[in-house]
N, C-alpha and C positions, 0 to 999 in steps of 0.2 A: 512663151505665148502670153502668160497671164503679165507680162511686165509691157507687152507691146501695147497691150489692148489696154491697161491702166496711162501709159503714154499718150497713147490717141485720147481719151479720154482728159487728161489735162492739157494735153496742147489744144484740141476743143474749147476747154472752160476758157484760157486763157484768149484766145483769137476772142472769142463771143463776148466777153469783160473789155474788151479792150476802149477807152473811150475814142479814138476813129469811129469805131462800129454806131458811139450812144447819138451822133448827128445824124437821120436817117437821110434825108437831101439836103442840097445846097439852098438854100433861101435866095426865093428869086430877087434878080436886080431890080422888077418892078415895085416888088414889095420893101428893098432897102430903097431903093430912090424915093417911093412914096414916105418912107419914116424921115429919109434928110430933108426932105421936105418938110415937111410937118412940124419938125423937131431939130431945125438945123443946128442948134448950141447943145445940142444932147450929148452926154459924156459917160462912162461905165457904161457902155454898150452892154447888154448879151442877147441874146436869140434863144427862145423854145420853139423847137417847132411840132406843132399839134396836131397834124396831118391834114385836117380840115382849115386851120389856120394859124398864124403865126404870133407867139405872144413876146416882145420887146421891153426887157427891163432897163431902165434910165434912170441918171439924175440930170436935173435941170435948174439950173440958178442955184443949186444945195437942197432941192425938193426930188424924193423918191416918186417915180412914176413908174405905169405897166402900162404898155399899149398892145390892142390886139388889129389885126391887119388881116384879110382875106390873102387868101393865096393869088388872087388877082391885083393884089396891090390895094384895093378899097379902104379904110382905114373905120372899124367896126366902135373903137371907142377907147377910152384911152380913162385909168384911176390917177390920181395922185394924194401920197401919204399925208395926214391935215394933223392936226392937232384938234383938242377940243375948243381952244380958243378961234377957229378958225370956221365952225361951226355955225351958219344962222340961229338966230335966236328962235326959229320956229322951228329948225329941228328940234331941237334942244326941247323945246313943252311939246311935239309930238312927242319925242321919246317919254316922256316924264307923264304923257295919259296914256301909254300903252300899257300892259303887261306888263312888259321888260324894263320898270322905272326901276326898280329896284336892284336888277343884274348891273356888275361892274363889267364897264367898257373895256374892250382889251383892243382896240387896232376903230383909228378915223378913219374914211375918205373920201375922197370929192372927186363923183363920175363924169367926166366930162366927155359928152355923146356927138354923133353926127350931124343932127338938129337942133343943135347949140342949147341942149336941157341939159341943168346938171341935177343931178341926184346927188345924194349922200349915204354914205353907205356905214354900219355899225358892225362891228363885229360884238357878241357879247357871250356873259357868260356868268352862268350861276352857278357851274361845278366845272372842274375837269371833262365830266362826261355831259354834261347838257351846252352847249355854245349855238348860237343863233349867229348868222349872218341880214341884218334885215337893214333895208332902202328905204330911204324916204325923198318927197321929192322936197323943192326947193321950199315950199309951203309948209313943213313938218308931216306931212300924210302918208303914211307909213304903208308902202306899193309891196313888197316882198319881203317874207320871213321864211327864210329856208334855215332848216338843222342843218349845223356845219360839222364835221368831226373834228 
C-alpha cells in the first residue's frame, strides 16, 4: 500500500513539473499578429504569459527588446537594452543630482510607449541587498523610484 501511495505521489510531481503544463494558454493570434506587426524583423522570439497580459522577448537589428501586449492584442509598450553611451545627456545630470549619483549602474534602457514618449529607465545598486529601479523622462526628471530585489 505504502509503495502505491508513494507511486501516485511521484507520478503526481512528475505530470505537475512537466514543462507542457509551464504554458498555461495558447497566445492569442490577435496578440501574435499585433507583435508581427509591430516588430516584423524580430528574431529569438519567446512568449511569457502573465495572465492579465502578454510579455515578448526579442532581438531586433542585434538590440535586446521586451514588449508587453494586452490580451486583446493592444500593444502596452515595449523596453530596449541601451548602453550608457546611448543615454541623453539630461539623463545622465538627472542621475548625477539625485540621490543615487553615487550607486553603480547595473542594466540601461530606453522605454519606448504608446504615445510616442520615451522614458529611460536605471537599474541601480549600492549593495547586493539595496538595488533601485528608477525612470526618468527624456528631460533627465527622475518620475519613478521603486526598490527592486
Amino acid at each position: 500500500m505504502r509503495s502505491v501511495i508513494l507511486g501516485l505521489v511521484v507520478l503526481t510531481g512528475i505530470v505537475f513539473s512537466s514543462p507542457a503544463i509551464a504554458q498555461i494558454r495558447k497566445i492569442p493570434a490577435v496578440v501574435t499578429d499585433a507583435f508581427k506587426y509591430k516588430y516584423r524583423n524580430a528574431e529569438s522570439v519567446e512568449w511569457k504569459d502573465k495572465l492579465s497580459h502578454f510579455i515578448v522577448y526579442f532581438q531586433l537589428e542585434g538590440d535586446k527588446y521586451e514588449a508587453s501586449f494586452k490580451n486583446d492584442g493592444t500593444w502596452n509598450g515595449s523596453q530596449k537594452e541601451i548602453t550608457r553611451d546611448d543615454l541623453p545627456e539630461d539623463v545622465l545630470a538627472g542621475l548625477d543630482k539625485s540621490k543615487y549619483a553615487e550607486w553603480e549602474i547595473i542594466g540601461y534602457y530606453e522605454l519606448i510607449q504608446p504615445n510616442d514618449k520615451t522614458e529611460y529607465r536605471l537599474l541601480v545598486s549600492k549593495s547586493d541587498l539595496n538595488k533601485r529601479d528608477l525612470t526618468f523622462t527624456d528631460k533627465g526628471r527622475l518620475v519613478r523610484d521603486k526598490l527592486t530585489l
